[in-house]
N, C-alpha and C positions, 0 to 999 in steps of 0.2 A: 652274273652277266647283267650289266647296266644296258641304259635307256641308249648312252653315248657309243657304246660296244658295237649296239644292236647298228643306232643311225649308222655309222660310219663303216660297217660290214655292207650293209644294204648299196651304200653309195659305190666304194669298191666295187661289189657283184656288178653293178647297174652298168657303172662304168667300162669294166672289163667287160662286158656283154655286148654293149657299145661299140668298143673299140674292137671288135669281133675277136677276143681273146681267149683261149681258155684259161682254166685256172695252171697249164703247165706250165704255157706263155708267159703269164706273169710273174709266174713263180723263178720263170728262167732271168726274165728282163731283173730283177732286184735281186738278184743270188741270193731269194728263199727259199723254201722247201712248200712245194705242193700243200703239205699239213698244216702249214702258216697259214697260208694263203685261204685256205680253207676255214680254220679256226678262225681270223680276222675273219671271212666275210661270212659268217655264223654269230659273228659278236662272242667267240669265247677267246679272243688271244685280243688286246690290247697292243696295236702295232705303238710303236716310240717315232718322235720327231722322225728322226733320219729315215724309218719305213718308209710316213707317210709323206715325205719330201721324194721320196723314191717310186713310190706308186701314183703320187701326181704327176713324176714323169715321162712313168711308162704310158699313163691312163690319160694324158694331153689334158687336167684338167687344172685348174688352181690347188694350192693345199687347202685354202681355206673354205673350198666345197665342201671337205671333209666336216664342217664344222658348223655350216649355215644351216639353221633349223627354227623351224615355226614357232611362232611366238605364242601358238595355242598348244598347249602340253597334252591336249586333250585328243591333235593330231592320228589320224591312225597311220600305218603303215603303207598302207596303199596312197593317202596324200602326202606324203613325206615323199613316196615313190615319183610322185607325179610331177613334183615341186618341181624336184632331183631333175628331172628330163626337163622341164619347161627350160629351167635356168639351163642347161647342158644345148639344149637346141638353141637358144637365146645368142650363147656362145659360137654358135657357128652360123650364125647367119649373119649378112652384110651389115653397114650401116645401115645401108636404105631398104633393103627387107627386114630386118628388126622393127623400122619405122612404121614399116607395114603390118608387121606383125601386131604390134602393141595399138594401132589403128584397129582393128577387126578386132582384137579382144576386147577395146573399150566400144567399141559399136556393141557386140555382143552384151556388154557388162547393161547398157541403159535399153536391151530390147526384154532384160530380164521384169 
């Protein structure tokens, strides 16, 4: 079970969590098997392209969420978690809430 297993189990879960899914839901929207679904978001099953082209589009997310990861290795899983939801919220907000949003993070960023 690798580092990439692990990310992209994590993301899946978060996301299906998200999209207020269970794991039978998903498992139905891609004609997989509950035990996939489960293995993937455990990091012991290594989903292939077609999967994860299929669970981005049950999970309303890009593929390449699956794939965007911190540039510090040293990351723990809880800020990998965090990232995951910033960018995920990021995506559903307006242009002009976005705007605002990344306004107040950088106010916040110079009151530190």
């Amino acid at each position: 079970m690798g580092n990439l297993e692990i990310s992209i189990g994590q993301r899946v879960r978060l996301a299906r969590q998200r999209a207020g899914l269970t794991q039978e839901d998903l498992a139905a929207r891609i004609s997989r098997t509950v035990e996939s679904i489960s293995n993937i978001e455990r990091g012991l099953q290594e989903p292939n392209f077609r999967t994860m082209q299929n669970l981005a589009m049950a999970l309303d997310i890009p593929v390449i969420e699956f794939f965007e990861f911190s540039e510090d290795s040293s990351s723990s899983d809880e800020r990998r978690q965090l990232e995951f939801q910033l960018r995920d919220i990021g995506r559903r907000l307006s242009d002009r809430d976005l705007a605002i949003a990344v306004t107040q993070l950088q106010a916040f960023l110079l009151d530190k």
